[in-house]
N, C-alpha and C positions, 0 to 999 in steps of 0.2 A: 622332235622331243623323244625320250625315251620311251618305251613300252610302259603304259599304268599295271601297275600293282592296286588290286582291290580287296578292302577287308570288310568283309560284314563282321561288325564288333558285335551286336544285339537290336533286337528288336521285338515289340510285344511286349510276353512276362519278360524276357530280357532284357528289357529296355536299361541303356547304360545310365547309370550317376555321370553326372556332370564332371566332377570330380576327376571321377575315376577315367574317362574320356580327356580331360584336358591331359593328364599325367601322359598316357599314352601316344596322346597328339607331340608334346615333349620329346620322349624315347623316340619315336619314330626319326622326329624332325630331327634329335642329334646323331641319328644311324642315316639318314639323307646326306645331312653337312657332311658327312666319314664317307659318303659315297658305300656304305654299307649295305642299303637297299636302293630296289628303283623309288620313281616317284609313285608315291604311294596315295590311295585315296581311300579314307575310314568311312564307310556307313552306316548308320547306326541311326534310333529313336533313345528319345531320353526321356525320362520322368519328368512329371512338369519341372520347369523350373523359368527363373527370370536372371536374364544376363543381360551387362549395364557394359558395352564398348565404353573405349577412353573420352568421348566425347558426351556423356550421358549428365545432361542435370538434372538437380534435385526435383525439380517442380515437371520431372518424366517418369518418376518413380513412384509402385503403388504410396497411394493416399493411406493407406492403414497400415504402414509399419512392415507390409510379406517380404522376405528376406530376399534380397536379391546378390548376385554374384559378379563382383566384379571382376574384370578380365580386359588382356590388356590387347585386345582387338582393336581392329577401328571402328566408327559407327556408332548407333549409341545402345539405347535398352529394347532389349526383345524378348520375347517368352519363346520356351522350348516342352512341347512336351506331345505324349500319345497323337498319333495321326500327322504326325510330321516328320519327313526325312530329310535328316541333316547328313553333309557331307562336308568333309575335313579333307580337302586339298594339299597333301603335302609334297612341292616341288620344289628343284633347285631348279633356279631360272638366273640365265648371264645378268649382269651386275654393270651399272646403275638398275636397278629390278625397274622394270614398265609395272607400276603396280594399277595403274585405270586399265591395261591391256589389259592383264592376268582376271580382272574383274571382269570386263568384257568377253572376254571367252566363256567364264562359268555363266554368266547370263546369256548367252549363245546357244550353249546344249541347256542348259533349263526350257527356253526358249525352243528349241525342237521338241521337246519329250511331250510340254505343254500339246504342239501344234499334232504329236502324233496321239492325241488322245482327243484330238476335234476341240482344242480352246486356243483361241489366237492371243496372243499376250505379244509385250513389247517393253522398251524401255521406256523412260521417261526423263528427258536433259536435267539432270543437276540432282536427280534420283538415283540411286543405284539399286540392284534388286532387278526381280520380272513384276510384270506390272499390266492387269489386267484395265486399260483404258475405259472411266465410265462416260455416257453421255452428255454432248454439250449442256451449257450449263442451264441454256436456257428450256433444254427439253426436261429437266430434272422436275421430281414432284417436290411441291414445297415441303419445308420440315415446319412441326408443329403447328401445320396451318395458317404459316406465316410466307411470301412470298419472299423468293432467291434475295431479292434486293434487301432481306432484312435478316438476312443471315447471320449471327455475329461473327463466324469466324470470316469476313470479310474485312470486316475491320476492328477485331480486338486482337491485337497479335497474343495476348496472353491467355485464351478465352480456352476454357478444359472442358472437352466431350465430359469428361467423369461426373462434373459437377451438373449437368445439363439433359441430365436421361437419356432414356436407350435410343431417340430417333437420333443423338450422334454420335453414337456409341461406333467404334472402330469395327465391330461385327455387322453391324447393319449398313454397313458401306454397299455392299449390294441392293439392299433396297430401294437406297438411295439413287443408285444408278449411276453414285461417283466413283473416279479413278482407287482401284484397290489395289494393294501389293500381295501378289501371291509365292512368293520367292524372295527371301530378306541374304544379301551377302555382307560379312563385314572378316575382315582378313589382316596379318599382321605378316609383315617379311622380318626375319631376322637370320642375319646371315647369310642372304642369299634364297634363304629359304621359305617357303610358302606354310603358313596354319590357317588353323579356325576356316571357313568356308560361306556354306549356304544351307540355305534348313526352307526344303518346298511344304507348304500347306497343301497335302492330300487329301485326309481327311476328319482334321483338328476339330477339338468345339473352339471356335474364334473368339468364345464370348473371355477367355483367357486376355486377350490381348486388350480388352475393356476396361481392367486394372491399370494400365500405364498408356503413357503416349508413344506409340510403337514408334522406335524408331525417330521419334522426335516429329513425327511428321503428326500434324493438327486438322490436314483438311483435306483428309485421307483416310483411307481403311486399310482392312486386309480379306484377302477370299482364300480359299481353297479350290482343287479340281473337282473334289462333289459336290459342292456349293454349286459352282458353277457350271456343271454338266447335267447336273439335279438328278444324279445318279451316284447307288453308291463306289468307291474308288480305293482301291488300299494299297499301302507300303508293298506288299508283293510282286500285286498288279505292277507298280511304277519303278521298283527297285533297278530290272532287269532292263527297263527305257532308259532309265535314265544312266545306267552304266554304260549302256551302249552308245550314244550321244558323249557323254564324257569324251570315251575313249575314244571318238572319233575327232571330235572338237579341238581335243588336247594331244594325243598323240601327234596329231598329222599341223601343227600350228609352229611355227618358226619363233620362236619367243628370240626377241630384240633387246639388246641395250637399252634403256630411257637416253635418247638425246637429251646433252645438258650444253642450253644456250650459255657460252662464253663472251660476256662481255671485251671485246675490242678493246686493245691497251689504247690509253691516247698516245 
């Protein structure tokens, strides 16, 4: 793969508008398609905000009307905002696009940057994102003083942490001791070309992500690296890791065709 081109847009007091970041994401991606730039990769914090992929339904979105932004990602609803570094992958990659690979690689170098700051993380089959693994189910402390087996989200498929208090609030998934997501990817190919990306939790107040069901996912959380290091950790700190992982992950990666199974004429 080509050499990475890297843009820090803002971050901090400059933390970018959503807005103003997708327009960008755009320009870029149609100066890619023209082979105008390399592939390019935007980093940048954004003001809070809630973004709702093409797969997001109603009953994921805040309970009280906070304006969320649709976009034509994949994935579903996520909040965006201070203490979190988002990155906007923008590549031309050969056609049929592997689009599970291209996903697989960004959780690769997420995946290192984590391990070089002493937190092991992983994937999780039929999950995408990095994913801090919590303890079996049965070592877990009860919620609300009620034993595991009387969990509801075991068997209410429809059952909302929101409505239910903080002990299953998507922030106190550490407490809990269950599986957390610290790394959310959700990405659109068009043209050949690579948008939208991944947004690591460094070091976010999580209790954001308590408004909606991140991600669609019910029996689950989300962490951060100073959550989970129990030290403080910043965008600074991590910027310069996590570009060097990038560039190493993506640069040197052979990006492939997607094999497409052809059905045998009779």
């Amino acid at each position: 793969m080509s050499e990475l081109r890297f843009v820090r847009m803002g971050f901090g007091a400059e933390a970018v508008d959503y807005q103003l970041a997708w327009d960008e994401q755009r320009r870029v991606h149609a100066a890619r398609f023209a082979d105008e730039v390399p592939d390019t990769v935007i980093l940048l914090e954004h003001p809070p905000v809630y973004t709702a992929g093409r797969r997001t339904e109603d009953s994921e979105r805040p309970l009280d009307g906070t304006p969320v932004v649709d976009v034509d990602r994949g994935g579903k609803i996520t909040w965006h905002g201070p203490g979190q570094l988002v990155g906007y992958p923008i590549q031309k990659l050969p056609r049929p696009v592997d689009v599970v690979a291209h996903v697989r690689r960004l959780e690769e170098a997420l995946i290192r940057t984590c391990a070089e700051f002493g937190l092991e993380t992983t994937r999780i089959e039929g999950r995408s994102g990095v994913w801090v693994l919590g303890d079996p189910v049965e070592q877990r402390p009860a919620l609300g003083g009620l034993s595991l087996d009387f969990d509801p989200r075991l068997h209410d498929e429809e059952f909302d942490p929101r409505l239910n208090g903080p002990e299953y609030a998507p922030s106190n998934a550490g407490q809990r001791r269950e599986d957390r997501k610290i790394a959310a990817i959700g990405i659109r190919v068009a043209k050949g070309v690579t948008m939208h990306g991944f947004a690591l939790n460094v070091n976010p107040d999580n209790k954001w992500f308590d408004r909606i069901i991140p991600c669609g996912i019910r029996d689950a959380g989300v962490a951060s690296l100073a959550a989970e290091l129990g030290r403080d950790v910043t965008i600074d700190e991590v910027l310069p890791v996590v570009e060097r992982h990038l560039r190493d992950v993506l640069e040197n990666a052979e990006p492939k065709p997607r094999e497409i199974e052809r059905t045998p004429a009779a």
